[in-house]
matplotlib code that plots the C-alpha trace (Angstrom):
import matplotlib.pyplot as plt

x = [111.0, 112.8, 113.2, 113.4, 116.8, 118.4, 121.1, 124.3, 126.3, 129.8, 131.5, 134.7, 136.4, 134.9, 134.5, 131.8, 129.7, 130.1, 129.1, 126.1, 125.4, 126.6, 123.7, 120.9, 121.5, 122.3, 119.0, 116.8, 118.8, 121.3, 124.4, 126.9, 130.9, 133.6, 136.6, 138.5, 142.1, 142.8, 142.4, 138.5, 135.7, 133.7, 135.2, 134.1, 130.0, 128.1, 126.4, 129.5, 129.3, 132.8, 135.2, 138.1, 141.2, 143.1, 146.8, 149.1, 151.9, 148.8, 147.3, 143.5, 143.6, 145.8, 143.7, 140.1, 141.4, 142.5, 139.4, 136.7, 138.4, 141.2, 140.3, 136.2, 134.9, 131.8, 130.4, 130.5, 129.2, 126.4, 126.2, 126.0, 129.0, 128.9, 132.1, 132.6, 136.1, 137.5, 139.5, 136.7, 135.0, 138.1, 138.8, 134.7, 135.4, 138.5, 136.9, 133.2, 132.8, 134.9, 132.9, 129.6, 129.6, 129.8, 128.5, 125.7, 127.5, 126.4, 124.9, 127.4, 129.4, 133.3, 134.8, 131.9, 132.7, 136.7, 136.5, 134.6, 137.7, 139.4, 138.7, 139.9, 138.0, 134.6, 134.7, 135.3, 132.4, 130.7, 131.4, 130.0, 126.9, 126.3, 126.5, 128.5, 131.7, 134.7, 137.6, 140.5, 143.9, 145.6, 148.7, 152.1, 154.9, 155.9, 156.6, 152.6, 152.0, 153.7, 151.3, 148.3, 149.4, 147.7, 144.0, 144.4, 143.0, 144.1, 143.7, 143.6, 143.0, 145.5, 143.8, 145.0, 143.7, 142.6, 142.1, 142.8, 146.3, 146.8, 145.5, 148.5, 150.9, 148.7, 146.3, 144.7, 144.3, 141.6, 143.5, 145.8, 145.4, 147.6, 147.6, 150.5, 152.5, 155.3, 153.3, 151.6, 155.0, 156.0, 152.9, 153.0, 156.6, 156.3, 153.0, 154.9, 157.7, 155.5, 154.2, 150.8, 149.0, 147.2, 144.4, 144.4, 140.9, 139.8, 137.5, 133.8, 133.4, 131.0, 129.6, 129.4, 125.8, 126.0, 126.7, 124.5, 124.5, 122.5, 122.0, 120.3, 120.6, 120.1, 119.5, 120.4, 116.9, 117.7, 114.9, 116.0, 115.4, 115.6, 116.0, 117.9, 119.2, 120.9, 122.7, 125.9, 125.3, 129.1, 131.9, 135.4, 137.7, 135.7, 135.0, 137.5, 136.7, 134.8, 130.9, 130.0, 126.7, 124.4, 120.8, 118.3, 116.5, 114.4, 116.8, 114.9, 117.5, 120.2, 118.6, 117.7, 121.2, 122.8, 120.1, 121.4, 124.8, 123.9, 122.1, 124.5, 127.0, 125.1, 125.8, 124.5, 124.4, 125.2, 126.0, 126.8, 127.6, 128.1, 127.7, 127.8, 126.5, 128.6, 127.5, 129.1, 126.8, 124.0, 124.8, 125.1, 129.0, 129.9, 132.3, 133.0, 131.5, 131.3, 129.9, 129.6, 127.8, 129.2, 130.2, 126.6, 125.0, 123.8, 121.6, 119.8, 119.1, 118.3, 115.7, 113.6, 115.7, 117.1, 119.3, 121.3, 117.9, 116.8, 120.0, 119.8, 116.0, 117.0, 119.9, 118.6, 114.9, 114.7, 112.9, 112.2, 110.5, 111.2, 111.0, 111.7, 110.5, 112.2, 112.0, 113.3, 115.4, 117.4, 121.1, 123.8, 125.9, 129.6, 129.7, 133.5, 134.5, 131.1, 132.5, 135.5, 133.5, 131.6, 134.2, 136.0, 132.9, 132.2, 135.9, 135.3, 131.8, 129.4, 127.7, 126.3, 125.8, 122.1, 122.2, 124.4, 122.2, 119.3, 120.5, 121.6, 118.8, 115.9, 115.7, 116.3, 119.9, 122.7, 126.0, 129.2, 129.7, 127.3, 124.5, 122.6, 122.4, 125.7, 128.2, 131.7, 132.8, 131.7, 133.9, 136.7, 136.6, 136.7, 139.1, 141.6, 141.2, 141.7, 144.6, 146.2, 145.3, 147.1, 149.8, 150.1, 149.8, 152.7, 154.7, 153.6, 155.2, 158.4, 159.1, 158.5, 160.7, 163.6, 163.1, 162.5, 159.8, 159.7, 159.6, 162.5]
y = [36.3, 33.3, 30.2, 26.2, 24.9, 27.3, 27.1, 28.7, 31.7, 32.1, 35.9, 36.0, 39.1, 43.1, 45.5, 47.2, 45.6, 42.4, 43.5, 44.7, 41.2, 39.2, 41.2, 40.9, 37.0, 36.8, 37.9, 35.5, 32.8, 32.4, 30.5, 33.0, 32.2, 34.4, 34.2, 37.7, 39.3, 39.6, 43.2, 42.7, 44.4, 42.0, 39.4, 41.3, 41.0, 38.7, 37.1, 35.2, 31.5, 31.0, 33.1, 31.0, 33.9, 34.3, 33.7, 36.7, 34.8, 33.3, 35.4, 35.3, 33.7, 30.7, 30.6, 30.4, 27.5, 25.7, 26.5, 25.1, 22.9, 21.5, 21.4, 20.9, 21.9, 20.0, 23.2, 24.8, 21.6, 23.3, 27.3, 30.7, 32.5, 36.1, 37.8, 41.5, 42.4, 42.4, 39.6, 37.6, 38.6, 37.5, 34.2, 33.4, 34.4, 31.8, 29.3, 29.5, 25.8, 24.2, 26.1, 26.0, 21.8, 21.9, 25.3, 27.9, 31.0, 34.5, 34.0, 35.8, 35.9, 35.4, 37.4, 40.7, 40.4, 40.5, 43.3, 45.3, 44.9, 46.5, 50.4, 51.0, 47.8, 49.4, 52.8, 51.1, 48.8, 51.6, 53.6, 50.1, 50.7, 54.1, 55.5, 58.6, 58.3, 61.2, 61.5, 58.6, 57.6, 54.3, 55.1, 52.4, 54.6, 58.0, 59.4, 58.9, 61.5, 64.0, 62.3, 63.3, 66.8, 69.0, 67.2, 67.3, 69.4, 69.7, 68.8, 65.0, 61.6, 58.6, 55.4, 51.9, 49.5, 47.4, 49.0, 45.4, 46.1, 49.8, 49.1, 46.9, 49.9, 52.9, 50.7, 54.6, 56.1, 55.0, 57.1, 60.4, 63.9, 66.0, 69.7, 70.0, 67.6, 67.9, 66.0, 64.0, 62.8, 62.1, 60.0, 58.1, 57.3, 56.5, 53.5, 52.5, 51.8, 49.5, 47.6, 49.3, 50.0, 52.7, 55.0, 58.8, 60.7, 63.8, 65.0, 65.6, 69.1, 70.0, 69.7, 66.0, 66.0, 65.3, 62.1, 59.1, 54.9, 52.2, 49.4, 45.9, 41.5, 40.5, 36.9, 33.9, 34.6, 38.7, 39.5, 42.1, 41.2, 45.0, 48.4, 50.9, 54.4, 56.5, 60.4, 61.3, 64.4, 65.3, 63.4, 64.3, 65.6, 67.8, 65.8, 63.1, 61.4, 59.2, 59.7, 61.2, 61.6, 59.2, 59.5, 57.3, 58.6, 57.7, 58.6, 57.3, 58.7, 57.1, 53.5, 54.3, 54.7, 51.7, 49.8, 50.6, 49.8, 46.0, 45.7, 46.3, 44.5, 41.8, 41.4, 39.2, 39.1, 41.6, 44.9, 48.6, 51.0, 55.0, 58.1, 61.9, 64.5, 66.9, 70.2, 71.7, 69.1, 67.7, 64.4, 61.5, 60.2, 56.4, 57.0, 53.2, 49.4, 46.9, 43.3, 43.0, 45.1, 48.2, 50.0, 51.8, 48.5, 49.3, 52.1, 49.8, 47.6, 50.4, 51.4, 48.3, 46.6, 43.6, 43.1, 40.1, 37.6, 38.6, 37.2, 34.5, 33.4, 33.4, 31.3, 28.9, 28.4, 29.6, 33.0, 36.1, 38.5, 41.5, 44.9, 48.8, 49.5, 51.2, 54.1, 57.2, 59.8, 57.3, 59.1, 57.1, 59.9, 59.1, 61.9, 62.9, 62.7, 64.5, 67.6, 68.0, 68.4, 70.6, 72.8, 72.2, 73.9, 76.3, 77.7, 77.8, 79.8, 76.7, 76.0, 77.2, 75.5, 76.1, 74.3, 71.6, 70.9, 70.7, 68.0, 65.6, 66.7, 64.0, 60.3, 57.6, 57.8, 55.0, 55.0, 53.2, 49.9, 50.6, 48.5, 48.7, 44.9, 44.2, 47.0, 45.3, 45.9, 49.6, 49.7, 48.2, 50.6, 53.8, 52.2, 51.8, 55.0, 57.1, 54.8, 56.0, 59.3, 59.6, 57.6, 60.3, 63.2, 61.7, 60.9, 64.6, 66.4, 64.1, 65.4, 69.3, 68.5, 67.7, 70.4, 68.2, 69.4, 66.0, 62.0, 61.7]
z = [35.2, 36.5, 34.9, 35.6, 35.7, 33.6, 31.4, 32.7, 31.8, 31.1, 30.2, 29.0, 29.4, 30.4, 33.3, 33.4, 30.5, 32.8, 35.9, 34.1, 32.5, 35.6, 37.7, 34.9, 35.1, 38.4, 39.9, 37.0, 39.2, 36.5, 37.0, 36.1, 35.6, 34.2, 32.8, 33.7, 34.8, 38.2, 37.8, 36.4, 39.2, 37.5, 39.6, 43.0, 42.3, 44.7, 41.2, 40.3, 40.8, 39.8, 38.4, 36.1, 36.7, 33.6, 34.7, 34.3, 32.1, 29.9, 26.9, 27.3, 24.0, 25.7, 29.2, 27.1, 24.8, 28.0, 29.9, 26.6, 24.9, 27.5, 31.0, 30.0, 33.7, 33.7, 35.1, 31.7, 30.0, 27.0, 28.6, 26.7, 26.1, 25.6, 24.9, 26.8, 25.5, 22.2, 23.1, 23.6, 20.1, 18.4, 20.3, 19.2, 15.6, 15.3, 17.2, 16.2, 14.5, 17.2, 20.4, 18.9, 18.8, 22.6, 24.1, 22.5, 21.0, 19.3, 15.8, 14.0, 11.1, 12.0, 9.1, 9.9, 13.4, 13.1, 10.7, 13.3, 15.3, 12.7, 12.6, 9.3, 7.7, 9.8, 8.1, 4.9, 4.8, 6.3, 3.1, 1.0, 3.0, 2.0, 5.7, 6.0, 7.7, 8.5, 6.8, 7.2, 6.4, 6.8, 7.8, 7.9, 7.9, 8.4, 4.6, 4.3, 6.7, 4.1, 1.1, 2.9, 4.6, 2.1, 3.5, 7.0, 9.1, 12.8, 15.5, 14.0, 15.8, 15.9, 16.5, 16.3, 13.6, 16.8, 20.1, 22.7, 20.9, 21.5, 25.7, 25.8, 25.8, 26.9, 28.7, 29.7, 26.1, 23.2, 21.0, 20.5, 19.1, 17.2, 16.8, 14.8, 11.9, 14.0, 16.7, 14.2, 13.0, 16.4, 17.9, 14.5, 14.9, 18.6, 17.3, 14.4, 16.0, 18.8, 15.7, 16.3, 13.2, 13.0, 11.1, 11.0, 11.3, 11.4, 14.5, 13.6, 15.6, 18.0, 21.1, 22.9, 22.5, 19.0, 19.6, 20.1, 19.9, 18.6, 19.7, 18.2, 17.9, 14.3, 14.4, 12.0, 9.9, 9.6, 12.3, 15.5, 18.5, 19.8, 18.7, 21.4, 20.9, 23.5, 23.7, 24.8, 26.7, 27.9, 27.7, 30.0, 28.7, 25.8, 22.3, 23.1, 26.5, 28.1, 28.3, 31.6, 31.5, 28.8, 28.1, 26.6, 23.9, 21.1, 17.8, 14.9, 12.3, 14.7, 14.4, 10.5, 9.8, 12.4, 10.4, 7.4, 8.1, 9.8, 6.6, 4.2, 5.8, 6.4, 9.9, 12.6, 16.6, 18.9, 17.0, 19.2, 16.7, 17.6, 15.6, 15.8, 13.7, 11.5, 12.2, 8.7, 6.4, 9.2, 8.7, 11.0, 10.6, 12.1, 15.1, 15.7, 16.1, 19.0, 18.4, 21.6, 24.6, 26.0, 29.1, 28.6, 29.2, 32.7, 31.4, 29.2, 31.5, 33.9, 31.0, 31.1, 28.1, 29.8, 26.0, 27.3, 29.1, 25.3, 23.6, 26.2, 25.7, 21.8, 22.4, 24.6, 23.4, 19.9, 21.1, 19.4, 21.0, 18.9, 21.2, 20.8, 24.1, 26.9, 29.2, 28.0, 30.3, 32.3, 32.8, 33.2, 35.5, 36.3, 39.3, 39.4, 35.5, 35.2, 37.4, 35.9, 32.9, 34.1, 35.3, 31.8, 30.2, 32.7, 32.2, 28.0, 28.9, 27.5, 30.3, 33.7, 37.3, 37.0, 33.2, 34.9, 37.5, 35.0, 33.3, 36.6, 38.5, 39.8, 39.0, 37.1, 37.1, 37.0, 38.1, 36.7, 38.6, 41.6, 43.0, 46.1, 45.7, 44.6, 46.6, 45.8, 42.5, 43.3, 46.7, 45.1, 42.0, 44.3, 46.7, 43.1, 42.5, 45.2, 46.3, 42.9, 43.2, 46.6, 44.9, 42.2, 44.9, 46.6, 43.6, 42.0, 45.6, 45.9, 42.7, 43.4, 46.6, 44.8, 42.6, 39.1, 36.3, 35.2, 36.2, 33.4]

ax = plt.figure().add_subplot(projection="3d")
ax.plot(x, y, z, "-o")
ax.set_aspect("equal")
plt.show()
């Protein structure tokens, strides 16, 4: 579906959430512009119209603010903003009344959405809404650790209170596990000391595939635009990585209880929320919340779901087509995290080559940042990371060499 001189798009922030979003407009004839880091593959598809390069000694908080309210590129005059990073979903929530007079903006809530940004506010509300949730700890200085000893069970995970402040310093972790209160005491020391605050929770056991996502658009009147569930099949490394392989799946109990939680929060916009079951009580435990899309959203759009042209057709012209339907059994597959998984699994005995190759085997499937269509951001991903990986080989053997254990 195309349409008549369309209102343009501009993405602030994201990877591979934007790329998605940048194609899915793109190919309706879409202006699309984005606002990114130099670093952002986003940058690289054919889609954008114009990219607005955050510069490296401005915060993206800074470069936005002179980009809408500043500079005022005619360009921009009236689009739809959609925000693909955290960043992005905070810069909207303190500058919704201001933004929305000139450009058209997510119908959300600014307090709801900032306290999604904040794990340990999430899993409370969560705990208002009546959803289950695991086990958690706010933790702001080291003595606490002792207070809470006796209800810990190892190994625990250390996440930050809000994750676009924890990528800052380990711009390569989500979060850190402890197997010990010895190296509890030390990673919460080393965060502490960075001003990072942080939450303690315990990790739901089980296999990856307990896992799964729910997707939805609640708009200013309480009606959904869409209902989307997905399962993680394996994630790299083991019950703490990232998702490898992703199917979609109808889940009612999934959406049941992601409804739930919208609900009772009373939350509006864009809402991603993940969850995976306990296997010692059976019950579906909230993981985290995005108000905004995800890395998945290729697979939904892969799925027949185009989320974002439904965001956008609400935005623009006041529509609300409400829709649950989508094609179930698309993978997303990312190839080489994927077989290190599987030969992760393979070593602990859980899984086979002949029970791997089941579940990759035949189409749909969708890859992380590639496109027939749109090749770059794909080409300049895998060019990054084998140029790194050589670079570590290198660095790894000069090392050996000179006879050192360590890079210290």
């Amino acid at each position: 579906m195309k349409t008549n001189n369309p209102v343009p798009v501009l993405i602030l922030g994201g990877q591979e959430n934007a790329i998605s979003l940048i194609r899915s407009f793109g190919k309706r004839n879409i202006k699309v512009f984005i606002s990114v880091r130099q670093d952002s593959l986003a940058s690289k598809s054919r889609y954008c119209h114009k990219v607005f390069v955050i510069p490296d000694k401005q915060t993206d908080e800074e470069a936005w603010h002179r980009l809408l309210f500043c500079d005022e590129d005619p360009d921009l005059e009236g689009c739809v903003i959609f925000p693909c990073s955290d960043e992005a979903v905070e810069f909207l929530a303190r500058n919704r009344n201001r933004l929305k007079s000139k450009y058209r903006i997510d119908c959300f809530k600014p307090g709801v959405h900032l306290a999604m940004l904040n794990k340990f506010k999430t899993l409370v509300l969560a705990q208002k809404a009546g959803c289950p949730t695991p086990a958690f700890f706010k933790i702001s200085n080291e003595d606490e650790v002792t207070q809470i000893s006796s209800r810990i069970l190892y190994p625990i995970m250390i996440k930050p209170v809000h994750s676009h402040i924890f990528t800052k310093y380990f711009p390569d972790k989500k979060y850190f596990i402890a197997h010990s209160e010895s190296e509890l005491r030390r990673v919460v020391r080393n965060l502490l000391d960075k001003k990072i605050k942080i939450i303690i929770t315990e990790m739901i056991p089980g296999a990856d595939d307990l896992q799964s996502a729910y997707f939805t658009y609640i708009t200013d009147s309480g009606e959904s635009l869409f209902h989307y569930t997905h399962q993680i099949v394996r994630r790299y490394p083991r019950n703490s990585g990232l998702a490898c392989l992703t199917l979609t799946r109808e889940l009612p109990e999934t959406a049941k209880m992601g409804r739930q939680f919208f609900q009772g929060i009373g939350y509006k916009g864009m809402g991603h929320i993940e969850f995976k079951r306990d296997p010692r009580d059976g019950k579906l435990k909230i993981i985290e919340c995005n108000p905004r899309m995800s890395a998945a959203q290729a697979i939904v759009t892969k799925s027949g779901l185009d989320m974002a042209f439904c965001i956008y057709d609400y935005l623009v012209n006041g529509k609300i087509t409400q829709t649950s339907d989508y094609r179930t059994g698309v993978r997303r597959w990312w190839v080489m995290l994927d077989i290190m998984s599987f030969l992760e699994l393979h070593r602990l005995g859980e899984i086979t080559l002949l029970q791997w190759i089941k579940t990759i085997k035949g189409p749909p499937l969708v890859f992380p940042y590639f496109s027939i269509t749109d090749p770059m951001p794909f080409f300049c991903k895998f060019y990054g990371d084998i140029s790194r990986f050589f670079k570590k080989k290198v660095k790894s053997l000069w090392f050996v060499r000179k006879g050192l254990t360590t890079q210290s």
